[in-house]
C-alpha positions in Angstrom: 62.4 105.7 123.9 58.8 104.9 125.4 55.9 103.5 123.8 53.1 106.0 123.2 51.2 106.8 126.1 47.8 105.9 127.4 44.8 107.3 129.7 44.9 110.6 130.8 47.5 113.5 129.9 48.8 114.7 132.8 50.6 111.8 133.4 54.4 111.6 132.0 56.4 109.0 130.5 60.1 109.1 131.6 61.9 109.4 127.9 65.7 109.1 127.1 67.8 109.2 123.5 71.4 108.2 124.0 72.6 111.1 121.8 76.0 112.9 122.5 74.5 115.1 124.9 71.5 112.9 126.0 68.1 113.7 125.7 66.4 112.9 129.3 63.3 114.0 130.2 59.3 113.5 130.5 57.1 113.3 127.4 53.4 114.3 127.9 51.2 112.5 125.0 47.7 113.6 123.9 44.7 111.0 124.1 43.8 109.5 120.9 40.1 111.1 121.9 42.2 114.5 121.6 42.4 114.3 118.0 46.5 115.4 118.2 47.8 118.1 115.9 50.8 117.7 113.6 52.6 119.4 116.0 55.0 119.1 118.8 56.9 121.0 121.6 60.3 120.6 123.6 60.1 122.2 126.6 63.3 123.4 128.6 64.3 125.3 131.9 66.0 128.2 133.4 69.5 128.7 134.5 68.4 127.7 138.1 65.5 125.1 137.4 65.4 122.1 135.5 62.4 119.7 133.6 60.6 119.3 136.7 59.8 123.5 137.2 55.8 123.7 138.0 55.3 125.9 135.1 56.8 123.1 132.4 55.1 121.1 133.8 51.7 122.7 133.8 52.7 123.7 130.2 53.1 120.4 129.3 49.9 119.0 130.7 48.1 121.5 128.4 49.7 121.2 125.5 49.0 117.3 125.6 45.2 118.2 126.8 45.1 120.1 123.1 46.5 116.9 120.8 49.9 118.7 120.6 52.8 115.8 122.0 54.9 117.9 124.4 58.7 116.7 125.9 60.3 119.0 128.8 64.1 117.9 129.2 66.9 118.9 131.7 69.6 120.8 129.4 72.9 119.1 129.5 74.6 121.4 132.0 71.8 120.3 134.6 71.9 116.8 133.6 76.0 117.0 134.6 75.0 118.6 137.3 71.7 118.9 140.1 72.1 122.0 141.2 73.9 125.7 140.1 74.1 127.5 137.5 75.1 126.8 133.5 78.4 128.0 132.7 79.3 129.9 129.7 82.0 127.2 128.1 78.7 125.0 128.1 76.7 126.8 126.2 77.0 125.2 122.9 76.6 121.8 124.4 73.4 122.9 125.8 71.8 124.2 122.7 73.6 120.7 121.0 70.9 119.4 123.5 68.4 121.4 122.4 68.7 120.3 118.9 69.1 116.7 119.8 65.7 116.6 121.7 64.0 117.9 118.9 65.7 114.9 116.5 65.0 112.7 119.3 60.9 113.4 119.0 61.0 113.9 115.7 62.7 109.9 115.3 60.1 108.7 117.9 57.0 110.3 116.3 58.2 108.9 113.0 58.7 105.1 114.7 55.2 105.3 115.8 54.0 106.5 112.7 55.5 103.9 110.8 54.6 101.1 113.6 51.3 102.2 114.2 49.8 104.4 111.5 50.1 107.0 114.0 49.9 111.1 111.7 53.3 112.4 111.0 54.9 115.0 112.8 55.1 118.1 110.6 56.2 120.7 113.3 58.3 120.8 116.4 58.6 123.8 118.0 61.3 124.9 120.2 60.8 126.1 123.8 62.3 127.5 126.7 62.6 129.6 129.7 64.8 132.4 130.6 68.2 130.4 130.1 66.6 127.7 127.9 64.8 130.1 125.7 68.0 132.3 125.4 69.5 129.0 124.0 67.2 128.3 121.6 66.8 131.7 119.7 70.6 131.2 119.2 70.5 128.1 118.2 67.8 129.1 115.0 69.4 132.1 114.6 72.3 130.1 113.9 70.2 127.2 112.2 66.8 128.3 111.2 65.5 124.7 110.0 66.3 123.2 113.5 62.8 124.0 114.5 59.0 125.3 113.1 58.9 128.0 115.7 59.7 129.7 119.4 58.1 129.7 122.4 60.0 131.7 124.6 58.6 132.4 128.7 60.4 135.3 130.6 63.2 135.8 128.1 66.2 137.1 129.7 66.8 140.3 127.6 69.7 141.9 130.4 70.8 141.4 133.4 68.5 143.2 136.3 69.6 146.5 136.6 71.6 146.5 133.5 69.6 147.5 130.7 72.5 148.4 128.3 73.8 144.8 128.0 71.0 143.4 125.6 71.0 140.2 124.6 69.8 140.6 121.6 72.7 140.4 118.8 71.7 137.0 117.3 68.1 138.4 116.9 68.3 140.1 113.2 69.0 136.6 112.3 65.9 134.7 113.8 64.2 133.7 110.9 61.3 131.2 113.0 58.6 132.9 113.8 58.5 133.5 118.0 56.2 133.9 120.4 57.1 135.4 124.2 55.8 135.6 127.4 56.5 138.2 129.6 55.8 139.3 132.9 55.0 143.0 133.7 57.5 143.0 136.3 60.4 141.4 135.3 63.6 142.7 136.0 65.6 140.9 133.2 63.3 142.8 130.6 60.0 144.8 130.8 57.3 144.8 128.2 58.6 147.7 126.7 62.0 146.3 126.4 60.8 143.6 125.4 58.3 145.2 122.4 61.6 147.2 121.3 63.7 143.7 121.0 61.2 142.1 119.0 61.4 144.6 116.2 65.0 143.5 115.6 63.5 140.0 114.3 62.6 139.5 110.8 60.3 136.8 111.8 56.7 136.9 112.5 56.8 137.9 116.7 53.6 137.7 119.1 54.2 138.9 122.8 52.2 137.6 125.8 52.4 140.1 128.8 51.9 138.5 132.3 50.3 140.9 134.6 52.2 141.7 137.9 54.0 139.1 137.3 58.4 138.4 137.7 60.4 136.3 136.3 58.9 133.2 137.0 55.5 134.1 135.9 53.9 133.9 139.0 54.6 130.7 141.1 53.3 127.4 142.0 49.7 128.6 142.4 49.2 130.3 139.1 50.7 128.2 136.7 47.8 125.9 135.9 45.7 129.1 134.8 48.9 130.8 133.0 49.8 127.3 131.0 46.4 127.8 129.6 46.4 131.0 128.7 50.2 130.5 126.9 48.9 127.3 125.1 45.6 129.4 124.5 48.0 132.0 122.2 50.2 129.2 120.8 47.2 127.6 118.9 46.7 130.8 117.5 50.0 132.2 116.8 51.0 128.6 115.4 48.0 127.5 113.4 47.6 123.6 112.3 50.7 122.4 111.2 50.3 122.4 107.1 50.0 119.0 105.0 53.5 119.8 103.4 56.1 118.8 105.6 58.0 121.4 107.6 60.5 121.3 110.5 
């Protein structure tokens, strides 16, 4: 794992955990200046991306600009594999992955507090998009304590053009509250789709709608201004982590 990180945010420290799958990936720290939050974030791809996607990245960057300790990792399907798809017989390893990156943080936020007198980490909360979001609300529907929250970009609620095969069976069972980000024009699920799916979670649920926007939210040239509007609505769906620990 890397030592804590220095100077200024934007800049990412290669991190690794030999877990069974690995965690491999870029951790974004805040400055010490920043005053960092209790909280953290794992960050994750689509289906056809991987860690180094524009948007995780700008996401990342402000997420560390606002003291919260952000990690984007490939999933273990891309790690096996450059380019293509996931496959479905790899699903469970890949949300295995997601719940091993957020051990993985958690054990090196500990280390440092323990090394360095470094604050605790009370939260890590679990993020992804399309693909890697889809993941993760399974894996706390299935597991609710794996993570202190969602944050899911341009989740992939059906197949474009197939509106009757929602994705959405797991989602009476999310118990961590979730925030989503959606653009207007995104054929794997519009706003109202979207609004309609998020009544089916018991959870506290804040949606983010992306003007004229698909399924990537916009592109290379507006994800600096959309990372800060999405870490803009995370500080105030997910207030400061309490003093009682949490997951």
């Amino acid at each position: 794992m890397p030592a804590p990180q220095k100077g200024n945010p934007v800049d990412a420290t290669p991190f690794t955990h030999d877990s069974d799958p690995p965690v491999r990936g870029f951790l974004h720290c805040p400055e010490a200046a920043n005053a960092p939050r209790a909280d953290a974030v794992v960050l994750t791809h689509g289906a056809g991306s991987n860690c180094q996607a524009p948007l995780l990245i700008a996401l990342a960057k402000a997420f560390a600009a606002n003291g919260i300790t952000a990690l984007r990792c490939d999933l273990p399907y891309r790690q096996k594999r450059p380019h293509g798809p996931p496959f479905p017989s790899e699903a469970a390893r890949d949300r295995q992955g997601l719940r091993n990156a957020v051990e993985a943080l958690k054990a090196w936020k500990a280390n440092l507090a323990e090394a360095h007198g470094h604050a605790p980490l009370r939260r890590v909360v679990l993020g992804g998009h399309s693909y890697g979001g889809r993941q993760a609300t399974m894996l706390a529907a299935d597991d609710p304590g794996v993570a202190g929250g969602l944050l899911l970009t341009s989740y992939p609620l059906h197949p474009p053009g197939q509106p009757s095969r929602l994705r959405t069976d797991h989602f009476p069972a999310l118990r961590v509250d979730a925030l989503f980000v959606q653009g207007t024009r995104d054929p794997f699920g519009s706003i109202g789709e979207i609004e309609q799916a998020l009544r089916l979670i018991p959870a506290r649920t804040s949606l983010v709608p992306v003007e004229n926007a698909g399924h990537d939210l916009g592109g290379k040239s507006s994800v600096k201004p959309l990372s800060g509007v999405i870490v803009e609505a995370f500080l105030t769906f997910f207030p400061q982590a309490p003093d009682t620990a949490s997951p």
